[in-house]
N, C-alpha and C positions, 0 to 999 in steps of 0.2 A: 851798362853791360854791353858787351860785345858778342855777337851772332856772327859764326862763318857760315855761311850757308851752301851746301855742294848742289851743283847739279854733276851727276855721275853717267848722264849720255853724254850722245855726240851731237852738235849743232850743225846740220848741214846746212842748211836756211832758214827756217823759222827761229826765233830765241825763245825760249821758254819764259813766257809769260807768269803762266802763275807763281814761278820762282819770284821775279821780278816784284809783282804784286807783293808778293809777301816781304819784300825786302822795302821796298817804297812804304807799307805801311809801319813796321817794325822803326823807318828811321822818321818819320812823322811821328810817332811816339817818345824820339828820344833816343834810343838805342841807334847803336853803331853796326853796321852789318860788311861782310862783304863776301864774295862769291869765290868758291873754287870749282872754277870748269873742267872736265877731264876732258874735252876736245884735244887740247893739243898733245893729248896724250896718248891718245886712244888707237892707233892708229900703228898697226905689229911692225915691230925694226926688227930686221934682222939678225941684227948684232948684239942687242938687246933685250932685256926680258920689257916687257910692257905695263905686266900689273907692278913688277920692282919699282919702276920707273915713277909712277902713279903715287906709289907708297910713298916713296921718296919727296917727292913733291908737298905731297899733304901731311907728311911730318916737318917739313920746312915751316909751311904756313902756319902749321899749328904752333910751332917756336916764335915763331915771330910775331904772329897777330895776335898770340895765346888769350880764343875765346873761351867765354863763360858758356853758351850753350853752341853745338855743331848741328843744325841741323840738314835733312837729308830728302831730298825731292825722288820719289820712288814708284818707278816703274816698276813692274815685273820681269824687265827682261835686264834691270839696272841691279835687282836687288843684290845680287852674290856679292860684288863689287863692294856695296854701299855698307854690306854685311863688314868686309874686311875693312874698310875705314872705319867703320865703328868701333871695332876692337883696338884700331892703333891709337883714337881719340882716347879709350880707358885707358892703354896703356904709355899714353905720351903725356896726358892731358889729366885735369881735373873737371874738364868740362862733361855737361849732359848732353844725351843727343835723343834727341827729337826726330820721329820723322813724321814724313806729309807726303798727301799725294796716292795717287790711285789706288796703289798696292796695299795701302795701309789702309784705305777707305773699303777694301775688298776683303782684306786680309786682315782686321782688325787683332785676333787670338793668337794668330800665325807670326806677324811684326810684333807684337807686343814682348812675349814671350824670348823675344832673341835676348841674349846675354848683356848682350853690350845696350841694347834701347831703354830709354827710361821714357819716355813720353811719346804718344804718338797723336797726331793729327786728325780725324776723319773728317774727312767733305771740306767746301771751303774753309780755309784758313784766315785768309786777314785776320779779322775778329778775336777768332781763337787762340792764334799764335801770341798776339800782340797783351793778352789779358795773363795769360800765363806766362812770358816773361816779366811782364809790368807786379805780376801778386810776387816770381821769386825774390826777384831787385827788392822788392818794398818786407819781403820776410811775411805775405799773406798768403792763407790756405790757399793753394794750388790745385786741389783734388776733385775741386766738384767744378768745373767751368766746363761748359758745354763745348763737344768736339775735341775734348782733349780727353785721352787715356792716360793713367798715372803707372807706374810700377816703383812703388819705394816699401825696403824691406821685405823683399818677398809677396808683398801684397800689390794684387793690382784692382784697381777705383778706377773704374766704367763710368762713363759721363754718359747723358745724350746727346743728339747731334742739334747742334747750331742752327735754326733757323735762318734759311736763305736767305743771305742780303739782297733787300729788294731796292734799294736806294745806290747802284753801279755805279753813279754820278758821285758818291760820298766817296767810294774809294778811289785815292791816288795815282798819279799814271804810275804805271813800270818805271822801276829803276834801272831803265837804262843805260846809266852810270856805270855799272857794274860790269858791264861787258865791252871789250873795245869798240870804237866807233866802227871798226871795219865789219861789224857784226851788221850794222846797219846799211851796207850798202853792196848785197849780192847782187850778182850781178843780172838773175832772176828776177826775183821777188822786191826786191828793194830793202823793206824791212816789214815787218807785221805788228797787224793792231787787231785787238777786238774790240765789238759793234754791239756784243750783245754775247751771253751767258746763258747756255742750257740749247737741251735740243730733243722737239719732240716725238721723236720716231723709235721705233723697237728693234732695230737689228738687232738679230739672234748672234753677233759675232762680236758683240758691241758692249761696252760694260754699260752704256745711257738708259738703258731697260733698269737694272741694278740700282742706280742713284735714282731715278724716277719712284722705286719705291720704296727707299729709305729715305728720301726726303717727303713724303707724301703727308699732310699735312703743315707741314714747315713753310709754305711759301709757295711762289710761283715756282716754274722749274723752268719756264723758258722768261729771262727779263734782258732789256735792252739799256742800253746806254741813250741820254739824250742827243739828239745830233749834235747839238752846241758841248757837249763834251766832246764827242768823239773829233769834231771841226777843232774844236783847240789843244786836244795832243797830237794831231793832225799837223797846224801851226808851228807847234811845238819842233815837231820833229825836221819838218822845214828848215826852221830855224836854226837849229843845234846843231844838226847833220847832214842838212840840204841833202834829205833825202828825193832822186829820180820815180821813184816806183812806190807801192803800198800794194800789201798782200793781205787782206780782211780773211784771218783766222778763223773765224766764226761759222761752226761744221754747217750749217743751212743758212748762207746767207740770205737767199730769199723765199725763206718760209711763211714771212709775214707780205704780200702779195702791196698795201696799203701801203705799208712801210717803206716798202723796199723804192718805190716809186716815187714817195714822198723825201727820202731817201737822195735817192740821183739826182733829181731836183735844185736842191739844196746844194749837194755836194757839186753839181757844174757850177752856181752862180758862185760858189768861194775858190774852190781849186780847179787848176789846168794842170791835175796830176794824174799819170796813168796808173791802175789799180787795176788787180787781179780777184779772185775769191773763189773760193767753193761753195758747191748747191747739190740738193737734190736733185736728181731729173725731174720727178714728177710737181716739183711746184715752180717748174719754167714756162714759160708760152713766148708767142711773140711779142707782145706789150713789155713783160719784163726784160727780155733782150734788147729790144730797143733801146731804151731806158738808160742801159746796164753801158751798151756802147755807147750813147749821149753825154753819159756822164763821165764817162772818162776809161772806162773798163773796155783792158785788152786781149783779156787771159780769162775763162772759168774753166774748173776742173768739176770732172763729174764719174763720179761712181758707175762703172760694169759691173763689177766684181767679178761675175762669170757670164759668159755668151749664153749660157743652158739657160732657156727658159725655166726648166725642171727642178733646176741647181737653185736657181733666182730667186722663186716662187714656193718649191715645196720643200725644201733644204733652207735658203736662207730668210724666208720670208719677209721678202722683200718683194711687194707685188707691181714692178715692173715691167711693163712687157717689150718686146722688141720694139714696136710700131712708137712707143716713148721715147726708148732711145736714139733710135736714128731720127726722130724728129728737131729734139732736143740739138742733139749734137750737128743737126743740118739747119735750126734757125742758129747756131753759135756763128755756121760759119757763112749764112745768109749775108751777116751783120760783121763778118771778116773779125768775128773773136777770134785768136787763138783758142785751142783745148787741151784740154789734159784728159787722159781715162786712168783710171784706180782699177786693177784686177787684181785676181786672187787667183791659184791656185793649189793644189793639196789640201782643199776641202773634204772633208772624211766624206767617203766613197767615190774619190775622185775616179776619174773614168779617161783615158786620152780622147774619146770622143769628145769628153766635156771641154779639155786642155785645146781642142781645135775650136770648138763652136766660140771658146771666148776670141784665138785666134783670129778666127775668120768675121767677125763682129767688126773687131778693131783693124781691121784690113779692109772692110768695105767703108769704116768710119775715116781714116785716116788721121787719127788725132795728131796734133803737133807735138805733144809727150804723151810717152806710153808709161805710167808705174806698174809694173806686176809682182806681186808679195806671195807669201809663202803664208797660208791659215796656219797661224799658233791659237793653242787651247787657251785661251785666258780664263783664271779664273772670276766668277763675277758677270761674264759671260754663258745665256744659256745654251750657245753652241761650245764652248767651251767646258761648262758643268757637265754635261753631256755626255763630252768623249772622255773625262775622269770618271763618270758612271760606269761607264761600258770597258775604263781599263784600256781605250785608246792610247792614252798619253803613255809615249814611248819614253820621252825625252823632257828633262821636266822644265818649261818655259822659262824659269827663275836662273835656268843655267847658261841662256842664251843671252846675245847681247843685242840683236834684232832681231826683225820679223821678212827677211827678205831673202836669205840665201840659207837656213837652216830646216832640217826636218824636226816635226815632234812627235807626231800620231806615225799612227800601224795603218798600211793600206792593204786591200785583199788585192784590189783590182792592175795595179801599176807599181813600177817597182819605184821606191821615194828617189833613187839617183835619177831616174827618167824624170820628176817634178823640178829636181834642182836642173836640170839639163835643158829642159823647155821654160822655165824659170829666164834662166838666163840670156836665154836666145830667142825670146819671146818675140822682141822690138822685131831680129831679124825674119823671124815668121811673115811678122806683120809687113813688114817696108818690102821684102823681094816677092817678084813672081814665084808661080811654086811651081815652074820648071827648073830654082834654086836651089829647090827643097832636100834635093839627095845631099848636095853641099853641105848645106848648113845640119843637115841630121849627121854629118861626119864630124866637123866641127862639135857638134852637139854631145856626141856619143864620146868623144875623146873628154872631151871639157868636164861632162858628169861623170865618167871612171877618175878622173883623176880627184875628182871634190871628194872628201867626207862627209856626210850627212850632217854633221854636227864639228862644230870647231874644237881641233886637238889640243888636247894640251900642251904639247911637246910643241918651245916658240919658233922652230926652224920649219915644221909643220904649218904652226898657224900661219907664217910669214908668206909662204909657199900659195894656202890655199886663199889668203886675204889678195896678193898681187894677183894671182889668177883670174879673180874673180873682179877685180880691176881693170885688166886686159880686158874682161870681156864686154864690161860697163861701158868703157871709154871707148871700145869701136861702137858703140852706135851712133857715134859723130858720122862716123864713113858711111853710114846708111840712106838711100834717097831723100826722106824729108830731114831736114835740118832743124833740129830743136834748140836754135837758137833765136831770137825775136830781133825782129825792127819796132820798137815800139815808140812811136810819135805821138802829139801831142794834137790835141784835139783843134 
């Protein structure tokens, strides 16, 4: 049988992993798979319609590679998209479509129910995927295997979910294959691997609360890969595609304190490769820094979200304090890491006080990259459940295509053009003096009148506010620190 399998985002740097997984196991079984990316597609021409475009494309593939099942890797901010390939799969194709992936793990009643979906995924797939095309192929009941949802004849047959694979070593690297080599060699990151599976902390903004207690029972929820696996897809990738750099995926790299040390260790005596990763703040010190630069690591990225302690601690509970962070981010650069800060903005009852204190945080921090996002309501998320309670959600998350330059929620306090406006111009807050400041609130004030809150329909519109918002991305090259790296070799 043959599996096409979409991913319906965009790949800036990281490659999507669990696609990958699912496709590496699918062809260890036998089955033929292959990938359609809408990256190169994603991205609004003027001249052009963009979702046509899209359409166009994956009726091609579908002629050509004409699979038995399509399935669909689904974000909430992917799904619209993923909807409208569905429909052109019934109406091009004989094939079923499947989806997987967060959305459908959250959204189990809501995915299932679409017109066009016959099966749907929750929680890890390997396993699951690989049993339910292996019972169609062979002509065996398909309706009870755990982790799959069925809908045939109007009827839909609820499984349970899959007990966590505790044995990460059994399953197969990424199908790397699937994606051009030049996926693997940004000029950032290098390419990305995971280390380990699951994460145990509760942000309220976060769906890992949610799977924590629908897997409960099932397995661990935080397991790790053994070193000598992750050391030989490691080799692997060396080898294949002499990869420079490696970015460990893995949302709290060093949560396990033992490991992580035991860890570097190891990883200097085999490789003289530079490597990146993300972490909590609070399970850093100086011993793990050390470590972390010893072994080859030139880059960690670490979570603000917001400068308000207030925001932090009694909104995102996340009980961080100042005196953490500027520690953290001062042994990073004790030991000459690179940093990155993760902020947020448009957190329901945002406040422009609150929009400075994050400001002024990452100004006296001086990180090497600044990310700052726009809070979307996810569902599955308790800060998300939340503002669908109280009738916040303006704009409904499933109709956006990211989390970085669009409104969703109703604010009392600040007008949403002013979030997308200091959104934007965030970096420059941070890198100038703020005898700048009237400057850049001019720039600022022009930039957010001309934005929409929400991406228009009309593509001479979208074309308009997508370059705009590119201008304004691509000048923070021109800003004092340089977010570009020297990264040497140990």
């Amino acid at each position: 049988m043959k599996i096409l399998l979409v991913y319906p985002g965009t790949i800036v740097r990281e490659v999507p992993l669990n696609l990958l997984y699912i496709s590496s196991s699918l062809k260890r079984a036998g089955f033929d798979t292959k990938i359609f990316d809408l990256t190169p597609y994603n991205k609004p021409k003027l001249l052009s319609d963009t979702t046509k475009k899209i359409q166009k494309e994956f009726e091609k593939i579908l002629s050509e590679y004409q699979p038995d099942v399509v399935g669909f890797s689904l974000m909430t901010i992917n799904y619209s998209i993923s909807m409208r390939l569905a429909r052109i799969v019934k109406e091009k194709s004989g094939a079923k479509v499947i989806c997987g992936g967060i959305h459908p793990t959250i959204a189990p009643e809501e995915t299932i129910k679409e017109k066009d979906v016959d099966y749907i995924c929750i929680g890890e797939g390997e396993k699951s995927v690989v049993e339910l095309i292996t019972n169609i192929q062979n002509r065996i009941d398909y309706k009870k295997i755990k982790g799959i949802w069925v809908k045939e004849n109007g009827k839909i047959y609820k499984n349970p979910l899959r007990e966590l694979e505790e044995n990460l070593d059994g399953i197969p690297f990424p199908d790397r294959e699937a994606f051009p080599d030049r996926y693997y060699q940004d000029e950032l990151i290098g390419t990305n691997i995971l280390a380990s599976r699951g994460c145990p902390y509760h942000c309220i903004f976060c769906q890992n609360k949610y799977l924590m207690n629908i897997y409960k029972g099932k397995g661990r929820f935080v397991r790790y890969r053994s070193f000598e696996n992750v050391f030989a897809e490691i080799e692997h990738l060396i080898k294949r595609y002499n990869i420079k750099k490696l970015y460990f995926s893995d949302e709290t790299f060093t949560m396990n304190k033992k490991r992580i040390l035991e860890f570097c260790k190891e990883y200097k005596k085999r490789f003289d490769l530079p490597f990146m990763c993300q972490t909590r703040i609070d399970t850093l010190d100086e011993e793990i820094i050390s470590a972390l630069k010893d072994a080859g690591c030139f880059h960690i990225s670490l979570a603000i979200e917001s400068g308000s302690e207030e925001v932090r601690i009694s909104l995102l509970k996340k009980p961080i304090k100042k005196e953490q962070i500027m520690n953290a981010f001062g042994l990073a650069k004790k030991y000459n890491l690179k940093t990155q800060s993760f902020n947020m903005v448009g957190l329901p009852g945002e406040k422009l006080q609150y929009i400075f204190e994050t400001i002024e945080i990452n100004k006296k921090l001086q990180p090497d990259r600044i990310l700052c996002s726009i809070f979307m309501p996810f569902k599955g998320t308790e800060l998300g459940e939340w503002c669908f309670e109280k009738n916040l959600v303006k704009f409904d998350p499933k109709k956006n295509n990211n989390y970085y330059n669009v409104i969703s929620i109703k604010y009392d306090n600040i007008n949403p053009k002013t979030i997308l406006g200091y959104q934007g111009f965030f970096d420059w807050y941070v890198r100038l003096p703020k005898r700048y400041y009237k400057i850049i609130d001019l720039f600022r004030f022009v930039y957010q009148n001309l934005l929409t809150i929400q991406n228009p329909k009309n593509r001479f519109l979208m074309y308009f506010r997508t370059f705009l918002i590119e201008v304004v991305y691509q000048s923070k090259r021109f800003l004092p620190v340089s977010s570009k790296y020297q990264v040497t070799k140990r």
